[in-house]
C-alpha positions as CSV (number, residue, x, y, z in Angstrom):
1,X,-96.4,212.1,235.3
2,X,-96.8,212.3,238.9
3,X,-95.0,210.5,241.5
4,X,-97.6,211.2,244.2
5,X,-99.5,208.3,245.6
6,X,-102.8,207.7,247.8
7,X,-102.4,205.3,250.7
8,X,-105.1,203.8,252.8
9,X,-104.8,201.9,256.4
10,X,-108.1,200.4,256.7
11,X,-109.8,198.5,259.2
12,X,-112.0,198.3,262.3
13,X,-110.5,199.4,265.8
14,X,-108.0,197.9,267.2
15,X,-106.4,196.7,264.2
16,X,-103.1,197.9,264.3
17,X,-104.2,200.8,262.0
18,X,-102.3,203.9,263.7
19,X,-99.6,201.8,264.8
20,X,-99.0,200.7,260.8
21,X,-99.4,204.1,259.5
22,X,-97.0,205.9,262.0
23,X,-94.1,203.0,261.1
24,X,-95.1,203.6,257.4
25,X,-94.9,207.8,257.7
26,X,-92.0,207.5,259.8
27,X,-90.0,205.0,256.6
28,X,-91.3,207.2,254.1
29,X,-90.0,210.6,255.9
30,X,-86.7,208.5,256.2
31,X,-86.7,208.3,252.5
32,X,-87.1,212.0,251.9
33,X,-90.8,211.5,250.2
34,X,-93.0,214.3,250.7
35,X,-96.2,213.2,252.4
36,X,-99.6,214.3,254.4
37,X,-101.0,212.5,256.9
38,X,-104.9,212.9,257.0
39,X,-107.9,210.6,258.5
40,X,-111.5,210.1,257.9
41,X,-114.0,210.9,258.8
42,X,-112.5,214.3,259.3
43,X,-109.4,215.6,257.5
44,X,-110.8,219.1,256.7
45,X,-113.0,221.5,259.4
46,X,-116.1,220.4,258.2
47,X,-115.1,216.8,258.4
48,X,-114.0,217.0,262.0
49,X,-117.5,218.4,263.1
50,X,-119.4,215.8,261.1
51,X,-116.8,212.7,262.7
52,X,-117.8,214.1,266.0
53,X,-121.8,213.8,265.2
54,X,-120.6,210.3,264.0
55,X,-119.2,209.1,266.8
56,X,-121.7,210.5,269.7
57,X,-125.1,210.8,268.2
58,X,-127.0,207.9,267.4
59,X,-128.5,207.8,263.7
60,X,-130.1,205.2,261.1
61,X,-127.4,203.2,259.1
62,X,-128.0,205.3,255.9
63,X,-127.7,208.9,257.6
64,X,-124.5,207.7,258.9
65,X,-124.0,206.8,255.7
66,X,-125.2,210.0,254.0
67,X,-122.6,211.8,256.6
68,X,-119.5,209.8,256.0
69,X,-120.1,210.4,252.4
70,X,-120.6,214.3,252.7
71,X,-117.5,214.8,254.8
72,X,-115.6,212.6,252.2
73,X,-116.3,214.4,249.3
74,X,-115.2,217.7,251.5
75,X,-111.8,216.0,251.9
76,X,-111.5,214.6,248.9
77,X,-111.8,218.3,247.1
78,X,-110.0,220.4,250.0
79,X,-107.5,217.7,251.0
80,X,-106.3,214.7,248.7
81,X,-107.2,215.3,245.1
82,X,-105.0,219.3,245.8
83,X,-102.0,217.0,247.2
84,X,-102.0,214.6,245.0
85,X,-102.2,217.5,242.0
86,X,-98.8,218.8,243.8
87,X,-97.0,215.6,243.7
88,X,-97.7,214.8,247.5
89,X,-98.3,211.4,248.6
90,X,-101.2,211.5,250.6
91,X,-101.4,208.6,253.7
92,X,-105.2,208.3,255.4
93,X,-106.5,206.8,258.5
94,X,-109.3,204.9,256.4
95,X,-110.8,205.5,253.9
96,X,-113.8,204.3,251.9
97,X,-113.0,200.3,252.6
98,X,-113.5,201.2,256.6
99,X,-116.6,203.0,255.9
100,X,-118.7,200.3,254.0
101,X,-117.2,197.8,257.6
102,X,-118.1,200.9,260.2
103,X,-122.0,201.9,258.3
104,X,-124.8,199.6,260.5
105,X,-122.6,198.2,262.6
């Protein structure tokens, strides 16, 4: 059984999210735990060019939608779900919880 774990920091900015997950890396490094930091929307090369179309270019609710979902299932595949398989703990800058806040708003 594996020991890897997935761990979100989710919330709208300004929360404290970065400031959370850089304390939290930073104990679990301590610890000897082997970790990747990633973020969404981005986390893989296709992600990063889609999260900058998301933040500059104005869109309906449901193509920002469509967008956050595409680059997602990129990182999931590319990223998290090939960590986890190596017993990596995984630690993202949101995650699906920030996306249903951040779509319409």
């Amino acid at each position: 059984m594996s020991t890897a774990r997935f761990i979100t920091f989710e919330g709208v900015d300004g929360a404290g999210k970065s400031t959370g997950l850089e304390w939290f890396v930073a104990a679990l490094r301590q610890r000897g735990i082997d970790l990747l930091v990633t973020r969404e929307p981005g986390g893989t090369p296709l992600g990063e060019k889609l999260r900058e179309i998301l933040l500059h270019e104005p869109m309906h609710a449901e193509t920002e939608a469509m967008l956050m979902f595409a680059a997602r299932r990129e990182h999931v595949e590319q990223v998290i779900r090939p960590a986890l398989q190596r017993g990596t703990w995984v630690i993202s800058d949101r995650f699906s919880d920030a996306s249903f806040v951040m779509c319409g708003s």
